[in-house]
Phi, psi and omega in degrees: 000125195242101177214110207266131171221104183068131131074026198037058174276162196228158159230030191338303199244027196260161179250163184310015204239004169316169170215092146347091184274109166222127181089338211139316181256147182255123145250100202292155158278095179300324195186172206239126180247113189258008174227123161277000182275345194317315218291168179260341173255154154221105172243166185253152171230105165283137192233103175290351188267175187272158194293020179247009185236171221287323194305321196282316174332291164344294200265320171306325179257001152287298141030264178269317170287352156285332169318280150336264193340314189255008165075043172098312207297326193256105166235136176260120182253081192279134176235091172269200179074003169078007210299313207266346156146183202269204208280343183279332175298295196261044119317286185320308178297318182292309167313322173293335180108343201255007179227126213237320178226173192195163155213130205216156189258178192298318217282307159325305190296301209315343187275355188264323198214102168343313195282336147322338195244036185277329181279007181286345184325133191310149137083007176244025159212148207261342202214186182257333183273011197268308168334313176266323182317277173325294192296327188262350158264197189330316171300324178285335205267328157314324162316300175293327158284342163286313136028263184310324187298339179271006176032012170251012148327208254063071195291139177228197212263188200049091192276147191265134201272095190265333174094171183275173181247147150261190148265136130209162192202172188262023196254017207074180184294143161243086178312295175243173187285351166280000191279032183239325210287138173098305226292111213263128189239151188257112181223155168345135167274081162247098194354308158318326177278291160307318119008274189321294204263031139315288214290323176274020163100331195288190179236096214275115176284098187264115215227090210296120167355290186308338176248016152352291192258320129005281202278320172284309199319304185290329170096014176280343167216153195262350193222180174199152132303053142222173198304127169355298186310322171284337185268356175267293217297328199232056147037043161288340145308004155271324185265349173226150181264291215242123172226138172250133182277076215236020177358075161314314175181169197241175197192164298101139164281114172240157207254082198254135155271148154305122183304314178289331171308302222291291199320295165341292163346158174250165199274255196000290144358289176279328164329289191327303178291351175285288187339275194318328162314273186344301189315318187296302171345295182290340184289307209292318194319309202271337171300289192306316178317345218227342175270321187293324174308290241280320156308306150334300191278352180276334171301320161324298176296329197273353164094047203254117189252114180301193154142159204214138197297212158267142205285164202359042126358255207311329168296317154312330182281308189292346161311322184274346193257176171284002178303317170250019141279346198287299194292350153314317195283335167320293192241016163089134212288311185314293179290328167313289175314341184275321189319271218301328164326301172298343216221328196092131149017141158223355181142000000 
């Protein structure tokens, strides 16, 4: 088994009763591979998160078990940690061929095709069952056929739990969508997302990650977006007092192929990698679920003050604007119809 992790690590030569540590979790080595040129596929898996956290864990351990599973033939050669570039970049490697797997998020799909970014759209799920219902039905699978219609694509199965987004920021809780208005918030530039608080009033500030937390620091944006887990991991509580829990929108891991890489494969093959894939998927689910309890109440502690609007506020406020006919007329009477199937009426 040949699987890189940091710093070429290998699992050329380890035995079954060997263990593989990554992040926390051991993962056995079931068997021994003793050429990895041997295998008849050597494919790349691009992972953008650090190697602790549930995706690549997931999927690193999906992996090794299509390895096993295929007797050798299939070895996947995983790099998390963003190793092969940043998300647009190794999109971009998987179309091309020069990249064989990927897990790229909806938001990410949304710059190839809109209708890809559908499920991140504001305000339109209330719960985590409204979320798997819509993503593992009808919605998830209209996704993977717009996906495919660009045609070096692939979806393959198990989509991955990235979380709702939240607000904070140091101006107090935003109770109702006008505690928004003037309010300079930093968000990814991705047409949806800006979008959303144009339309709640705010002023969407677009700021590189990296200079994030800076930037809350300096008072150059007042607010900021994203899932619990990132406002634990890269210490934005330190720099903001109040986050409202307005889960704005939801976002997802999607597991994409090169089509001709995919295509290659013999179907015995791609079972496998689905099965496991899936697998990895529903794991990773209960992972986030169970990092997100644990990040809340530590956020807590660290004196990071909570609060949550009133149910469909904001969606309703968002009913009244031109926000979700302007993206009908976007993306089309077809891709609409599907949404709201999944989701109910939006305006």
């Amino acid at each position: 088994m040949s699987l890189a992790i940091k710093g070429g690590l290998s699992m050329q030569t380890m035995s079954r009763r060997n263990v593989l540590k990554l992040g926390g979790i051991a993962i056995a080595s079931p068997f021994i591979i003793r050429n990895a040129r041997a295998a008849e596929f050597n494919y790349k898996l691009g992972l953008e998160l650090r190697d602790d956290q549930p995706l690549p864990k997931r999927m690193l351990e999906a992996a090794a078990t299509i390895a096993e599973e295929t007797n050798g033939r299939l070895q996947i050669q995983g790099f998390p940690n963003g190793a092969l570039g940043n998300p647009v970049e190794t999109l971009n490697q998987v179309r091309s061929g020069a990249l064989e797997f990927l897990t790229s998020s909806f938001g990410i799909l949304s710059t190839l095709d809109r209708r890809a970014g559908l499920p991140t759209l504001g305000f339109i799920f209330e719960n985590y069952d409204q979320v798997w219902k819509a993503i593992d039905g009808d919605l998830g699978k209209y996704v993977a056929k717009v996906i495919a219609e660009h045609g070096e694509l692939a979806v393959v199965d198990g989509i991955h739990d990235i979380g709702f987004r939240h607000v904070t920021s140091n101006n107090g809780l935003f109770a109702q969508p006008a505690d928004l208005k003037g309010v300079r918030i930093r968000t990814p530039p991705t047409p949806f997302l800006t979008s959303l608080f144009s339309a709640l009033g705010a002023s969407p500030t677009p700021i590189a990650f990296g200079d994030l937390y800076s930037a809350l620091q300096t008072g150059t944006v007042d607010a900021q977006e994203n899932p619990l887990t990132v406002v634990a991991s890269y210490k934005f509580y330190e720099v903001q007092k109040f986050c409202t829990l307005t889960s704005h929108t939801w976002d997802g891991w999607v597991p994409v192929a090169n089509r001709a890489a995919w295509e290659r494969l013999p179907e015995d093959i791609r079972q496998v990698v689905a099965r496991n894939f899936q697998k990895a998927a529903l794991q990773q689910r209960k992972d986030i679920a169970t990092q997100v309890a644990a990040v809340r109440t530590d956020l807590d502690q660290k004196g990071l003050q909570f609060g949550s609007p009133g149910p469909g506020v904001y969606r309703k406020t968002l009913q009244g604007t031109q926000f979700y006919s302007d993206w009908k007329k976007q993306i089309g009477a077809e891709a609409w119809g599907v949404l709201e199937g999944a989701v109910g009426k939006l305006g």
